[in-house]
MIKOL-531171 format. One record per atom (N, C-alpha, C): x, y, z; atom name; residue number from 1; residue in three letters. Coordinates in Angstrom, 3 decimals. Example, Ala and Ser with C-alpha at 12.3 -4.5 7.8 and 13.67 -1.06 7.14 Angstrom:
{east->13.190	north->-5.690	up->7.800	at->N	i->1	aa->Ala} .
{east->12.300	north->-4.500	up->7.800	at->CA	i->1	aa->Ala} .
{east->13.200	north->-3.300	up->7.800	at->C	i->1	aa->Ala} .
{east->12.850	north->-2.250	up->7.080	at->N	i->2	aa->Ser} .
{east->13.670	north->-1.060	up->7.140	at->CA	i->2	aa->Ser} .
{east->12.900	north->0.030	up->7.870	at->C	i->2	aa->Ser} .
//
This chain:
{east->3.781	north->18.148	up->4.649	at->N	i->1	aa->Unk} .
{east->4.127	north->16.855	up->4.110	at->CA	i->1	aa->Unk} .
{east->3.298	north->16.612	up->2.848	at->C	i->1	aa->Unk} .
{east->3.849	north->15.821	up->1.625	at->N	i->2	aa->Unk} .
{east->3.398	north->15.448	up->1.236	at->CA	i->2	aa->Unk} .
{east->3.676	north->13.868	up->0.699	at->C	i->2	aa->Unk} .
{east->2.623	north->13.596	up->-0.083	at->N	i->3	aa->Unk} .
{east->2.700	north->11.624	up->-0.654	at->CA	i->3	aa->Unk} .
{east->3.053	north->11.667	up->-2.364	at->C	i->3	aa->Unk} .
{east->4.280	north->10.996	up->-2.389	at->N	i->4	aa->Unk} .
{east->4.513	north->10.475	up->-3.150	at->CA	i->4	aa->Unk} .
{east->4.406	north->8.687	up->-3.911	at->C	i->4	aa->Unk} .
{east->3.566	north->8.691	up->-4.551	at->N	i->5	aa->Unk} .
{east->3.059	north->6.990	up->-5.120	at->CA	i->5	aa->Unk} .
{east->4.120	north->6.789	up->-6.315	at->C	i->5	aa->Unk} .
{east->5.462	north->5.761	up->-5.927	at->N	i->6	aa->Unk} .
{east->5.577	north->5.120	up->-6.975	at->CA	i->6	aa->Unk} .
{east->5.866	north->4.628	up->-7.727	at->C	i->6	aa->Unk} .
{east->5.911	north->4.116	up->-9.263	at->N	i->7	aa->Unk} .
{east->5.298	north->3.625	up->-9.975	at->CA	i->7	aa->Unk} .
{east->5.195	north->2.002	up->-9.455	at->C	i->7	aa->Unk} .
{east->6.015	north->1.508	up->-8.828	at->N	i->8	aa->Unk} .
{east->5.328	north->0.101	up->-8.717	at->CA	i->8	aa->Unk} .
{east->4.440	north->-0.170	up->-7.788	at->C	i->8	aa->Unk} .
{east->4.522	north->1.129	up->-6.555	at->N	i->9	aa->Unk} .
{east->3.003	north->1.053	up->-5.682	at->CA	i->9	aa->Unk} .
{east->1.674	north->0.744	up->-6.923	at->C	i->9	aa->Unk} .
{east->1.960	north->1.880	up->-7.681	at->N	i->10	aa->Unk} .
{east->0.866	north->2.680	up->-8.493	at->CA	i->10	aa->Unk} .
{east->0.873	north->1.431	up->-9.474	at->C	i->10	aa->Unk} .
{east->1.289	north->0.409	up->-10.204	at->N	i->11	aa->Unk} .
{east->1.097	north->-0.747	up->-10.548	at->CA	i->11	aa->Unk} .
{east->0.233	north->-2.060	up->-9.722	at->C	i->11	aa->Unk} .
{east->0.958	north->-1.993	up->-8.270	at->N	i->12	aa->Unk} .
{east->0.285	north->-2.700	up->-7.319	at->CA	i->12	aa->Unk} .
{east->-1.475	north->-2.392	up->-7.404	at->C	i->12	aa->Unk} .
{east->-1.634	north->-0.905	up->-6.751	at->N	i->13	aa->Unk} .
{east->-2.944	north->-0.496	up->-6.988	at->CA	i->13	aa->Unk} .
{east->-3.826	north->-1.020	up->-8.067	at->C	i->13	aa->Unk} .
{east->-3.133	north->-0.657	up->-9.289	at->N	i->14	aa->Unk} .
{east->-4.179	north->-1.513	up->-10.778	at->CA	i->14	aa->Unk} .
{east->-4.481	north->-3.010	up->-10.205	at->C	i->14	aa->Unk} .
{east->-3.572	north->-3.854	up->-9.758	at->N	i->15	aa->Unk} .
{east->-3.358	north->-5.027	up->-9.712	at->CA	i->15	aa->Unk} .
{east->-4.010	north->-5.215	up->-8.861	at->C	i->15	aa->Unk} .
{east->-4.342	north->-5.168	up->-7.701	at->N	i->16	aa->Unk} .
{east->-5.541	north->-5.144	up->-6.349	at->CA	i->16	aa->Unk} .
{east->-6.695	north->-4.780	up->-6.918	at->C	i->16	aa->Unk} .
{east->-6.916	north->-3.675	up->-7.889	at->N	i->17	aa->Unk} .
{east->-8.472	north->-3.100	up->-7.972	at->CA	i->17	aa->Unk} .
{east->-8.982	north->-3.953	up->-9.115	at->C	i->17	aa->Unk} .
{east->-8.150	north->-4.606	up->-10.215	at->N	i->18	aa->Unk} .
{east->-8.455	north->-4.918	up->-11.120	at->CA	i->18	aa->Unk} .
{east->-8.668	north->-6.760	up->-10.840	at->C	i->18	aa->Unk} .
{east->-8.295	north->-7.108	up->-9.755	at->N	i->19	aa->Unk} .
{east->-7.845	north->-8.462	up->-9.157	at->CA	i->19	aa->Unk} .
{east->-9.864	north->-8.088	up->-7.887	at->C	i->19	aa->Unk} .
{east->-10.398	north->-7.511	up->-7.489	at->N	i->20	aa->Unk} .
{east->-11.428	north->-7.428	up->-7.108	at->CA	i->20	aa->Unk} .
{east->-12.643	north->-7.071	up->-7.716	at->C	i->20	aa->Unk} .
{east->-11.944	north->-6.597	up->-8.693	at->N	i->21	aa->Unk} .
{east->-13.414	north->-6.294	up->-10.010	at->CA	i->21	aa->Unk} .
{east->-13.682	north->-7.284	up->-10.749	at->C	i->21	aa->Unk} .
{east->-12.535	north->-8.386	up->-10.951	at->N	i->22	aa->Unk} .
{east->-13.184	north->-9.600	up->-11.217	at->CA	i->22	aa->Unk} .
{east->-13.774	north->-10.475	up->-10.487	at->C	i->22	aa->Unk} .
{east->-13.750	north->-10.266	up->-9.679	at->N	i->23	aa->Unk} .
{east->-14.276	north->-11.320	up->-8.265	at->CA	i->23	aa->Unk} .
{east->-15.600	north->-10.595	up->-7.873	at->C	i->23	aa->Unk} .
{east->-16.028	north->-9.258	up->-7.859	at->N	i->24	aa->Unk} .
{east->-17.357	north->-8.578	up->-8.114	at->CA	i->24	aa->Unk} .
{east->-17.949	north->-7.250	up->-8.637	at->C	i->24	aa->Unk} .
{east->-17.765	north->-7.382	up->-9.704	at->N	i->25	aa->Unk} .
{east->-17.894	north->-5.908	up->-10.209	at->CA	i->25	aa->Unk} .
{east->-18.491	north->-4.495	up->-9.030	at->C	i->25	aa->Unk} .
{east->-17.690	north->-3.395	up->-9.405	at->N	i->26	aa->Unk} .
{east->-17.723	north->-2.639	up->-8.230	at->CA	i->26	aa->Unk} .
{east->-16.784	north->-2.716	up->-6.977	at->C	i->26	aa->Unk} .
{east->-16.473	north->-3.620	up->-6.802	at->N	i->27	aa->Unk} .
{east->-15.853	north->-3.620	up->-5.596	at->CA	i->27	aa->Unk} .
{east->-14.198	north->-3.186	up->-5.929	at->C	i->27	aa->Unk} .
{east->-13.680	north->-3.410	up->-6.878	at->N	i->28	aa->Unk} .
{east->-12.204	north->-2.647	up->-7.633	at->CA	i->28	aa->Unk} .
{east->-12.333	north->-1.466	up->-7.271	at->C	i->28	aa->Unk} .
{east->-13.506	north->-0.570	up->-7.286	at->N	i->29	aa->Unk} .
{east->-13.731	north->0.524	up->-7.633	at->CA	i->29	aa->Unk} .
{east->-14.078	north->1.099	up->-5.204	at->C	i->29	aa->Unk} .
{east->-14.133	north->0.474	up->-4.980	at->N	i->30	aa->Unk} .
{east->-14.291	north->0.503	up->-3.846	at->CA	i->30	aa->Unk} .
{east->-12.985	north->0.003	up->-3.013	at->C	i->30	aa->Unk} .
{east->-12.398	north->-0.960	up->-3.699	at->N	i->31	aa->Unk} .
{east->-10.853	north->-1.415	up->-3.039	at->CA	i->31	aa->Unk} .
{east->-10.085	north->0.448	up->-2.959	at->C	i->31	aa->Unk} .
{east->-10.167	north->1.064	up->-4.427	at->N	i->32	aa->Unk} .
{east->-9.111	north->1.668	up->-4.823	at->CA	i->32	aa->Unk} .
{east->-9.710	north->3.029	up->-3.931	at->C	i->32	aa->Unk} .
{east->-10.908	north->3.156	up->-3.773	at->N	i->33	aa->Unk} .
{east->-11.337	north->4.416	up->-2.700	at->CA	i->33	aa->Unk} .
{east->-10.934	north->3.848	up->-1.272	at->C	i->33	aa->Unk} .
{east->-10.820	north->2.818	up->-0.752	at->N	i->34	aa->Unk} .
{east->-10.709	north->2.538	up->0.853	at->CA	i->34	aa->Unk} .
{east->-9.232	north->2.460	up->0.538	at->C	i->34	aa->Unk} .
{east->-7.923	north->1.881	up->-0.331	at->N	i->35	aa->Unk} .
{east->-6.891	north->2.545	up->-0.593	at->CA	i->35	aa->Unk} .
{east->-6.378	north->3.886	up->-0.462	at->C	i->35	aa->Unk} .
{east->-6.824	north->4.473	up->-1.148	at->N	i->36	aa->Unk} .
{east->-6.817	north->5.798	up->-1.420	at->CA	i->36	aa->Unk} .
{east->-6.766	north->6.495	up->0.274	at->C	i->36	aa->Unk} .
{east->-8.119	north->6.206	up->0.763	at->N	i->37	aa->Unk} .
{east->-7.988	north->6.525	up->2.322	at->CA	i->37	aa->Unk} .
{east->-6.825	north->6.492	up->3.243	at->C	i->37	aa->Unk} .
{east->-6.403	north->4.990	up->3.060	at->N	i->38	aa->Unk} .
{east->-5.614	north->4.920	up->3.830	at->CA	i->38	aa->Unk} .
{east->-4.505	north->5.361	up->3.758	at->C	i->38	aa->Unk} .
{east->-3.943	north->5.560	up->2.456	at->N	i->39	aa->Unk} .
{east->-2.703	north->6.298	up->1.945	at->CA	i->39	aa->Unk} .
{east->-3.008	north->7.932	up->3.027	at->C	i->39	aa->Unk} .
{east->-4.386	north->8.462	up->2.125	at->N	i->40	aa->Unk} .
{east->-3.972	north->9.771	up->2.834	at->CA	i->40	aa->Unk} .
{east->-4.275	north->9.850	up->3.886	at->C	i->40	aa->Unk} .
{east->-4.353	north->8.953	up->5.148	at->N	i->41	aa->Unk} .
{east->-4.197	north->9.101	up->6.619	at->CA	i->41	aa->Unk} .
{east->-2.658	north->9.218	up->6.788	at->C	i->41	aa->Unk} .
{east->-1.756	north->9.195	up->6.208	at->N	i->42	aa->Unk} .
{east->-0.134	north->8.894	up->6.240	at->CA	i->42	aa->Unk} .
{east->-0.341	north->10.537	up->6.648	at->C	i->42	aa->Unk} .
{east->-1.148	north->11.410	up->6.243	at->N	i->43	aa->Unk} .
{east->-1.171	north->12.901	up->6.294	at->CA	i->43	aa->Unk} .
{east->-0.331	north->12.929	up->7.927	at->C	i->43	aa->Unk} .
{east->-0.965	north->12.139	up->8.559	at->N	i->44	aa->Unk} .
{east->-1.514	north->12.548	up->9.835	at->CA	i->44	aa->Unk} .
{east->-0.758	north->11.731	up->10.537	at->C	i->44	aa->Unk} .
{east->-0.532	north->10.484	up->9.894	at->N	i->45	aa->Unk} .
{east->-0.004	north->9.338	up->11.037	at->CA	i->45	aa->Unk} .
{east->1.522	north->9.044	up->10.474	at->C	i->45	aa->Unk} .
{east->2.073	north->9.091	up->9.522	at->N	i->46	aa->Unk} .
{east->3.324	north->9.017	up->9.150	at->CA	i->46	aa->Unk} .
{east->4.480	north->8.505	up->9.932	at->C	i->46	aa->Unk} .
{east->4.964	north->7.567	up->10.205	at->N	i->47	aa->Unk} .
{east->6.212	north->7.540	up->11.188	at->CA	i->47	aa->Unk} .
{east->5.823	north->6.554	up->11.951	at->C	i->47	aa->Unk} .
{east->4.504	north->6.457	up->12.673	at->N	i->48	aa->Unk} .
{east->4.107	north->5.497	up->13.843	at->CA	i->48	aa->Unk} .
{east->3.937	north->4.541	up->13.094	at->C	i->48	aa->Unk} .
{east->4.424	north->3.322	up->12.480	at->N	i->49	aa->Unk} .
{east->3.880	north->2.345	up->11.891	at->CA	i->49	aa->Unk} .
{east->4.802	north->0.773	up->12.036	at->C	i->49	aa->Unk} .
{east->4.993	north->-0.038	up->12.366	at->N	i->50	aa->Unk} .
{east->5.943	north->-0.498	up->12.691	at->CA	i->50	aa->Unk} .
{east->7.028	north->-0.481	up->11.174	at->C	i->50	aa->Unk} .
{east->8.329	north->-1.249	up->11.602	at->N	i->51	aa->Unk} .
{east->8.938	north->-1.030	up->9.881	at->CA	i->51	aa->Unk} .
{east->9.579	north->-2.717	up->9.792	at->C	i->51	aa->Unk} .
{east->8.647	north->-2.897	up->8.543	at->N	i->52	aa->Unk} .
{east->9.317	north->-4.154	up->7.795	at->CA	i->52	aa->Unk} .
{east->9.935	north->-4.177	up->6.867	at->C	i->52	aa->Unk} .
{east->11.292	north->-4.855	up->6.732	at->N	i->53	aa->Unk} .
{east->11.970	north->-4.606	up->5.505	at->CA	i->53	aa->Unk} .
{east->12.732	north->-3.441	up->5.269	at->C	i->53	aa->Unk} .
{east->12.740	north->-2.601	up->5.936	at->N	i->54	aa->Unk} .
{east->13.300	north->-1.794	up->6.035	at->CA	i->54	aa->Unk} .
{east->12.253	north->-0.317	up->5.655	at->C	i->54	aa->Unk} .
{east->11.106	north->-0.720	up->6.339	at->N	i->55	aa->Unk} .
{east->9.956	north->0.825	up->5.370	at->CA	i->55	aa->Unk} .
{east->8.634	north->0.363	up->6.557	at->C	i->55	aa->Unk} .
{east->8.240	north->1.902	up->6.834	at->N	i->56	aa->Unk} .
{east->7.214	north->1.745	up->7.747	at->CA	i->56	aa->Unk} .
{east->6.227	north->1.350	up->6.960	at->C	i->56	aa->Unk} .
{east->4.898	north->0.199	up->7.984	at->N	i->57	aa->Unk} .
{east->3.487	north->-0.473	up->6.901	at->CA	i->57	aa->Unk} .
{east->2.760	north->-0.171	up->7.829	at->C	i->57	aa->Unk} .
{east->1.691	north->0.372	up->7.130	at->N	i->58	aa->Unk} .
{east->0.638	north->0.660	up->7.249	at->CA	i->58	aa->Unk} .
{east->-0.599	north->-1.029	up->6.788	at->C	i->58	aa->Unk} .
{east->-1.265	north->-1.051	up->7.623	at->N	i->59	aa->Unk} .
{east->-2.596	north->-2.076	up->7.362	at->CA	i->59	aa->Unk} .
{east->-3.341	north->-1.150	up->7.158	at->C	i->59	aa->Unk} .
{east->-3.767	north->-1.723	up->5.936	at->N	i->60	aa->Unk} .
{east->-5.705	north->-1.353	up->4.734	at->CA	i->60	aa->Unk} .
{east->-6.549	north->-1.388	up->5.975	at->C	i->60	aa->Unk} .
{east->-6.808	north->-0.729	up->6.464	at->N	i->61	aa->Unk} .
{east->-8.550	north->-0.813	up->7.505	at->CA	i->61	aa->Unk} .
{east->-9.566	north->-1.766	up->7.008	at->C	i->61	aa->Unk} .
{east->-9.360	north->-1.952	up->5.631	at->N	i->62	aa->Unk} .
{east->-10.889	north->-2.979	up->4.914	at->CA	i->62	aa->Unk} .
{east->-10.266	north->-4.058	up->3.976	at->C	i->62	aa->Unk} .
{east->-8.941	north->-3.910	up->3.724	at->N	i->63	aa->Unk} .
{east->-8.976	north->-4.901	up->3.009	at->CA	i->63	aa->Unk} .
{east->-7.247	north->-5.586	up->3.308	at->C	i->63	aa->Unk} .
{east->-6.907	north->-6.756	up->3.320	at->N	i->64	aa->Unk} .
{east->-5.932	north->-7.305	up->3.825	at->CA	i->64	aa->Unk} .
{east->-4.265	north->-7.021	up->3.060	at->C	i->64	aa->Unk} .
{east->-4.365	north->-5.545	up->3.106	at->N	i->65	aa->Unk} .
{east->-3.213	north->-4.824	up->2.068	at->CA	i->65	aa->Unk} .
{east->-2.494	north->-4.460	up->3.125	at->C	i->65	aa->Unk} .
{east->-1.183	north->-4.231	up->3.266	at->N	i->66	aa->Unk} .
{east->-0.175	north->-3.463	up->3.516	at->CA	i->66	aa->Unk} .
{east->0.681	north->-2.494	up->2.442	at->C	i->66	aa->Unk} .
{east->0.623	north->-1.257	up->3.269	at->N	i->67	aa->Unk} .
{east->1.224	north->-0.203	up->2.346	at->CA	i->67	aa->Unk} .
{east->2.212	north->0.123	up->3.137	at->C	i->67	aa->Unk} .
{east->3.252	north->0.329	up->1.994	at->N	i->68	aa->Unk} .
{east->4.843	north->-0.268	up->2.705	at->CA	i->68	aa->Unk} .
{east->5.820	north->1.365	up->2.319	at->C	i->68	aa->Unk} .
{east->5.584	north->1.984	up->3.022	at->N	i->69	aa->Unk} .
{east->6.432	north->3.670	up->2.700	at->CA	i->69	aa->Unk} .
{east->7.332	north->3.962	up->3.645	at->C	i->69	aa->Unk} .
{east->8.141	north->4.839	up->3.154	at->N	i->70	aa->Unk} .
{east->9.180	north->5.549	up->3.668	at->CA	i->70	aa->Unk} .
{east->9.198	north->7.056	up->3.328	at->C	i->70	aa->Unk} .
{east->9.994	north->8.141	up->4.640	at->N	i->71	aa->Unk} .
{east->9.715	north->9.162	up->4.832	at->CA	i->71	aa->Unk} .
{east->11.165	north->9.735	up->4.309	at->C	i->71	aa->Unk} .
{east->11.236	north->10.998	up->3.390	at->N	i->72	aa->Unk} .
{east->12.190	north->11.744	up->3.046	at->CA	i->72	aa->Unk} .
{east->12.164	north->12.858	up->3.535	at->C	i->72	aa->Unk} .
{east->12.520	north->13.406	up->4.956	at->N	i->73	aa->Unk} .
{east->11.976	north->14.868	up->4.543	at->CA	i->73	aa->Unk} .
{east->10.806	north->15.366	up->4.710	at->C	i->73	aa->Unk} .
{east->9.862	north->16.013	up->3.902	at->N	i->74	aa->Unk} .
{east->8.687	north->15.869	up->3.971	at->CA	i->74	aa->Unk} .
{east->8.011	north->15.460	up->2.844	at->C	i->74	aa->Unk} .
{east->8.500	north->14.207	up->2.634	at->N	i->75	aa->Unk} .
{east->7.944	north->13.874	up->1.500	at->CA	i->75	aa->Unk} .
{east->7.926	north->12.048	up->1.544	at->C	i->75	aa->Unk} .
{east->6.833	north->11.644	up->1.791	at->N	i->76	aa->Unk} .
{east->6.017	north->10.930	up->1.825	at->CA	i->76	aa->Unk} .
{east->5.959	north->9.235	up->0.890	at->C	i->76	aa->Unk} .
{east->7.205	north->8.827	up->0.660	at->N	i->77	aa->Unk} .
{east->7.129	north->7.910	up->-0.755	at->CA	i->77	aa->Unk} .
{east->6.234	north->6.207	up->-0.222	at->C	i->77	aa->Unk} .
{east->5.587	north->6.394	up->-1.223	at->N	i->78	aa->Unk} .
{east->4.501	north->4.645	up->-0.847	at->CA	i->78	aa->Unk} .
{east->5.634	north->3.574	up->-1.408	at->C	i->78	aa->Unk} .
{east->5.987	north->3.058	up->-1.197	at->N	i->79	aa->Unk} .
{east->7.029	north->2.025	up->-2.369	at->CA	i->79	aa->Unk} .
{east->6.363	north->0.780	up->-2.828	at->C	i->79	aa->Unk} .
{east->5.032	north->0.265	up->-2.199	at->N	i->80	aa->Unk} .
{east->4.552	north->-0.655	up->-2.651	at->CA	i->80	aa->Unk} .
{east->3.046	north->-0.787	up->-1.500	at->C	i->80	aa->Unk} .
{east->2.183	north->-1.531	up->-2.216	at->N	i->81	aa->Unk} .
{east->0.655	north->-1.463	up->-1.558	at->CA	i->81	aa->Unk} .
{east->0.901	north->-3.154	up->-2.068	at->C	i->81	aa->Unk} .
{east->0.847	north->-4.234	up->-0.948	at->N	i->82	aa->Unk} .
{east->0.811	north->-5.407	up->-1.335	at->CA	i->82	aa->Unk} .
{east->0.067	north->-6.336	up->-0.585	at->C	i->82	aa->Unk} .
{east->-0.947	north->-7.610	up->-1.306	at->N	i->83	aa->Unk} .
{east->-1.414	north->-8.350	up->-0.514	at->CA	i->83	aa->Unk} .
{east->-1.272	north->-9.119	up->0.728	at->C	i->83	aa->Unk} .
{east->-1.275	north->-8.865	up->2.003	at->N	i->84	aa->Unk} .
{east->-0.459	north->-9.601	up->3.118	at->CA	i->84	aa->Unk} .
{east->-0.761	north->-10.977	up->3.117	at->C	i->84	aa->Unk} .
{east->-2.007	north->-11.931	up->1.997	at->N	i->85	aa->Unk} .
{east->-1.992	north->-13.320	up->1.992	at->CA	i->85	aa->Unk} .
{east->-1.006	north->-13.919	up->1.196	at->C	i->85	aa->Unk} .
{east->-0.460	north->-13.162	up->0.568	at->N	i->86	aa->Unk} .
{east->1.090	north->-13.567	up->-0.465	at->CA	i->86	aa->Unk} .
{east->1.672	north->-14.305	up->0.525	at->C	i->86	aa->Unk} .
{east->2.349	north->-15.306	up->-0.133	at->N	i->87	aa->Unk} .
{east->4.130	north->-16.118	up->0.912	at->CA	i->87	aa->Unk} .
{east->4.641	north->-15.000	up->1.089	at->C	i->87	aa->Unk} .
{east->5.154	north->-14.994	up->2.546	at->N	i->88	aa->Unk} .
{east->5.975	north->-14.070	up->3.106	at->CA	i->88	aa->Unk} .
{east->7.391	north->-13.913	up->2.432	at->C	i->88	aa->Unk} .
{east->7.450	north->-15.188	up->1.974	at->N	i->89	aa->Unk} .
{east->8.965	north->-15.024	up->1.375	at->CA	i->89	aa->Unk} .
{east->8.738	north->-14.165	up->0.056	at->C	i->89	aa->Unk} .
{east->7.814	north->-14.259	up->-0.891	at->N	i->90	aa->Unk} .
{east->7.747	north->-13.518	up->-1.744	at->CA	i->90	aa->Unk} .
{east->7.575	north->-11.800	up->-1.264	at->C	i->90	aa->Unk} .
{east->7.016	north->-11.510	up->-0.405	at->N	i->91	aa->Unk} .
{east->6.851	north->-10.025	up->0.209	at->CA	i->91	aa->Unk} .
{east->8.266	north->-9.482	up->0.468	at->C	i->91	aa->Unk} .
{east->8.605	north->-10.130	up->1.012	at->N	i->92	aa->Unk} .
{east->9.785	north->-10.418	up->1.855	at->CA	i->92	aa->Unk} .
{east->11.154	north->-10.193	up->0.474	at->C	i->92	aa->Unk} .
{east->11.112	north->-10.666	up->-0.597	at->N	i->93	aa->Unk} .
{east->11.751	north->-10.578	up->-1.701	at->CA	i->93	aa->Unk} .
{east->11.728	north->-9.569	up->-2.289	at->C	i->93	aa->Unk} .
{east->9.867	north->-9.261	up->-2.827	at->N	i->94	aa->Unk} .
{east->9.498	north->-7.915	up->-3.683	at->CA	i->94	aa->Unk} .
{east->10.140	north->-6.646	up->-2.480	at->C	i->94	aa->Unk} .
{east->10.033	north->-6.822	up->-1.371	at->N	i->95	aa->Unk} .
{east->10.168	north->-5.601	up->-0.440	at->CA	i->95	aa->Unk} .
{east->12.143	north->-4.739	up->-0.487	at->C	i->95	aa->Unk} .
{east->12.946	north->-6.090	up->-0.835	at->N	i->96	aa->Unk} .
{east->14.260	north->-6.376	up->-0.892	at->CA	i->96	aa->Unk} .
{east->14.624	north->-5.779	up->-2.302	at->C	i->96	aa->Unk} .
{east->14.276	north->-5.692	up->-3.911	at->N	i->97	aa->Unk} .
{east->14.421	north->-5.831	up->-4.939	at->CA	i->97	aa->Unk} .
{east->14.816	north->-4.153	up->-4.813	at->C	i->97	aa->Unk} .
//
């Protein structure tokens, strides 16, 4: 298997790390490594995740993100990494688009 990020996951990501580096320098830089993690546990766990919207989510272990992917095959696509304190209806919209 492998992971495919993208591009509006991979937008999301800037937008989370760059959205915590203003709030404390360093910690962007620590969002996007405990990210990073959790993406590549998909190695391993892929499939078991419940599915919203139509795409299995994964919960951030450290930080209040859901990463929202779907499986091709063996190939791995993230479609979006998004804040779960957002209005649901907006998640709920971006997830639909």
């Amino acid at each position: 298997m492998r992971i495919e990020v993208l591009d509006d996951a991979e937008a999301d990501l800037i937008e989370g790390r760059d959205f915590y580096e203003r709030k404390l320098p360093g910690i962007g830089a620590y969002f996007a490594t405990a990210i990073a993690s959790d993406i590549n546990s998909l190695l391993l766990t892929a499939g078991i995740h419940p599915i919203y919207f139509g795409f299995f989510r994964l919960l951030s272990k450290r930080f209040p993100f859901g990463i929202y992917y779907g499986i091709t095959g063996d190939i791995i696509r993230i479609q979006a990494v998004l804040d779960l304190r957002r209005n649901p209806a907006w998640i709920r919209k971006r997830m639909r688009s």
